[in-house]
C-alpha positions in Angstrom: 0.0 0.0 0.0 2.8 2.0 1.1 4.6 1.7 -2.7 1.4 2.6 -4.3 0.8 5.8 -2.7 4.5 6.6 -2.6 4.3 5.9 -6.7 1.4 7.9 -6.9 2.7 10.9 -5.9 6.2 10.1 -8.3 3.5 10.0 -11.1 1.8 13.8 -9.8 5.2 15.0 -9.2 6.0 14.3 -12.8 3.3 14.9 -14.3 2.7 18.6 -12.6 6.6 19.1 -13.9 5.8 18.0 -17.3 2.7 20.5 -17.3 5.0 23.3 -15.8 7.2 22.8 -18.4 4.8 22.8 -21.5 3.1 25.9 -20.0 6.3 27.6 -20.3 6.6 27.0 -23.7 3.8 27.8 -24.8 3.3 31.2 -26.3 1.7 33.5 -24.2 -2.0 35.2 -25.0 -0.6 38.1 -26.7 -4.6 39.7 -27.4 -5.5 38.7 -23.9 -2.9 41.2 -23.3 -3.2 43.8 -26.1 -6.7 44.1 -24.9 -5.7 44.7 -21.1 -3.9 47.5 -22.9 -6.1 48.9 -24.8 -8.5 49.3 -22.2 -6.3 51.6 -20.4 -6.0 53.8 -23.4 -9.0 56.7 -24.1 -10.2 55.3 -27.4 -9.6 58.4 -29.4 -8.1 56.7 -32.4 -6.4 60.4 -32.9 -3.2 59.1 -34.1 -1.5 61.9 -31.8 0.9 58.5 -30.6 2.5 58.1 -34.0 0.1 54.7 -34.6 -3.1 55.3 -36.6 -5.3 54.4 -33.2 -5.2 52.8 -29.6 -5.0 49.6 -30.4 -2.2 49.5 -32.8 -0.6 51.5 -29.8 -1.5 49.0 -27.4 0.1 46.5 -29.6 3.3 48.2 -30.1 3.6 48.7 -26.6 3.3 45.2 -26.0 6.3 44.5 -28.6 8.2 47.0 -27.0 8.4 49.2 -29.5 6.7 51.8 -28.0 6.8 54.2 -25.0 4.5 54.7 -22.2 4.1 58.5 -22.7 3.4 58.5 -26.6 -0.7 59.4 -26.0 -1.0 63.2 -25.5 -4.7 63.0 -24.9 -4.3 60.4 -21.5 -1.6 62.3 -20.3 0.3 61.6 -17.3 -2.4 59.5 -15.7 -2.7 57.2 -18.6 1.4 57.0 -19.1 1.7 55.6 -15.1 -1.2 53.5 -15.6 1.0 51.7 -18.3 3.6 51.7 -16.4 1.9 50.0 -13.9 0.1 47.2 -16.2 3.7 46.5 -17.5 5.8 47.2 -15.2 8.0 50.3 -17.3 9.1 52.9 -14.9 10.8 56.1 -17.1 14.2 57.3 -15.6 13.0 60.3 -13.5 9.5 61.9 -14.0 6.8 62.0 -16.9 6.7 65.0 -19.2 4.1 67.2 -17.8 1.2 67.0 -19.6 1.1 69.2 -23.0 -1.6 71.6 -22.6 -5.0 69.7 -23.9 -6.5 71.7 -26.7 -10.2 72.4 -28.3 -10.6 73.1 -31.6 -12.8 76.5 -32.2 -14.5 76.6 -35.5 -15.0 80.6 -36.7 -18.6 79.5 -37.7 -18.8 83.0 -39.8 -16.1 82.1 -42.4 -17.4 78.2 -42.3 -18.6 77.0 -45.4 -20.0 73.4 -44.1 -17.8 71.2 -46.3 -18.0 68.6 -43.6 -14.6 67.5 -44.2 -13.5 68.1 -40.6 -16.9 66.2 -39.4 -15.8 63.3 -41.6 -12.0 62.8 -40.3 -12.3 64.1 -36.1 -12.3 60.5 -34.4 -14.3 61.0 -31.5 -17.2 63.2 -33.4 -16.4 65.9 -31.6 -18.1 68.3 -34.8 -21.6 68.3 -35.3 -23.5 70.6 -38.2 -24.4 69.8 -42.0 -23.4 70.2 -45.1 -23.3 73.9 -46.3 -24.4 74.9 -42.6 -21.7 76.3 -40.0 -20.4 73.5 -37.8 -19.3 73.9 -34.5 -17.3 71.8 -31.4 -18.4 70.1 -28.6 -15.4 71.2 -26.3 -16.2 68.4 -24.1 -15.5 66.1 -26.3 -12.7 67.5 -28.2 -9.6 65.5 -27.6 -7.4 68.5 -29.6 -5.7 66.0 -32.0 -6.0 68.6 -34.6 -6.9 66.6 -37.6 -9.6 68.7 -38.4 -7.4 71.7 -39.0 -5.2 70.8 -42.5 -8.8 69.8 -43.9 -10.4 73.0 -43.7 -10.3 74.5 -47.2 -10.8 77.9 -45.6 -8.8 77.8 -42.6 -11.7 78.4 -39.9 -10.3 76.2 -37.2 -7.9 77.0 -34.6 -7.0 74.9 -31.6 -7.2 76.8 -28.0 -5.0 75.6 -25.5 -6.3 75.4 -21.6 -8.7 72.2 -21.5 -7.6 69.3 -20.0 -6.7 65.6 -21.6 -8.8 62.8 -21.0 -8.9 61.0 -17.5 -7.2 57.5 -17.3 -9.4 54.7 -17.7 -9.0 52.6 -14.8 -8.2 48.6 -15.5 -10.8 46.0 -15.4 
């Protein structure tokens, strides 16, 4: 009885190292991952990070080929809360966040082309076509994409709003 039990627990032992070792091998889940990044990101898709949205950000950051404080519109708070999630500490303190700014349409010289409507990411401009358009400073992230569209240069970005807050992990 004594042998049995004692071979028992030789087969678990094994059998738990063989599992340890296979598990270590295996790849790890890289969008299990890219979406806990994501997450933390504000969802602008502004582009302001050098990647054409957040999730090819978030993906880039898992690769390492991106740094924690590339998203103007999260700011500080975002950049530690990457930090945090994976474990990057800069040398020395953030950049202070840029000044956040809202883009101000002169709705007098606007000529409602809708070209700014059709390329701000977060739909930040509401009006028609041929009608004056105008921001919703709330949700103006101030990636200034709008601005080189205007064919009549009625856009201007004001500086003194602040970025988005953090979102907090899941």
């Amino acid at each position: 009885m004594a042998t049995g039990v004692g071979l028992l627990i030789a087969l678990a032992l094994l059998i738990g190292a063989l599992l340890a070792r296979a598990a270590a091998r295996l790849p790890t889940d890289d969008e299990a991952e890219v979406e806990r990044i994501n997450a933390l990101l504000p969802q602008t898709q502004c582009g302001q990070c050098g990647y054409p949205g957040c999730r090819p950000y978030a993906q880039a950051l898992l690769l390492g080929t991106a740094e924690i404080d590339q998203c103007p519109p999260g700011g500080t708070a975002t950049a530690r809360a990457l930090g945090e999630l994976l474990g990057k500490r800069k040398p020395g303190p953030l950049p202070a966040d840029a000044p956040a700014g809202v883009a101000i349409i002169d709705e007098s010289s606007c000529i409602g082309c809708t070209r700014c409507i059709e390329v701000c990411p977060v739909d930040a401009i509401i009006g028609a076509a041929t009608f004056s358009h105008t921001v919703i400073a709330a949700d103006c992230t101030g990636c200034e994409l709008c601005i080189p569209v205007c064919p009549v240069d009625c856009i201007r970005l004001e500086t003194g709003s602040s970025p988005l807050p953090a979102r907090v992990p899941a």
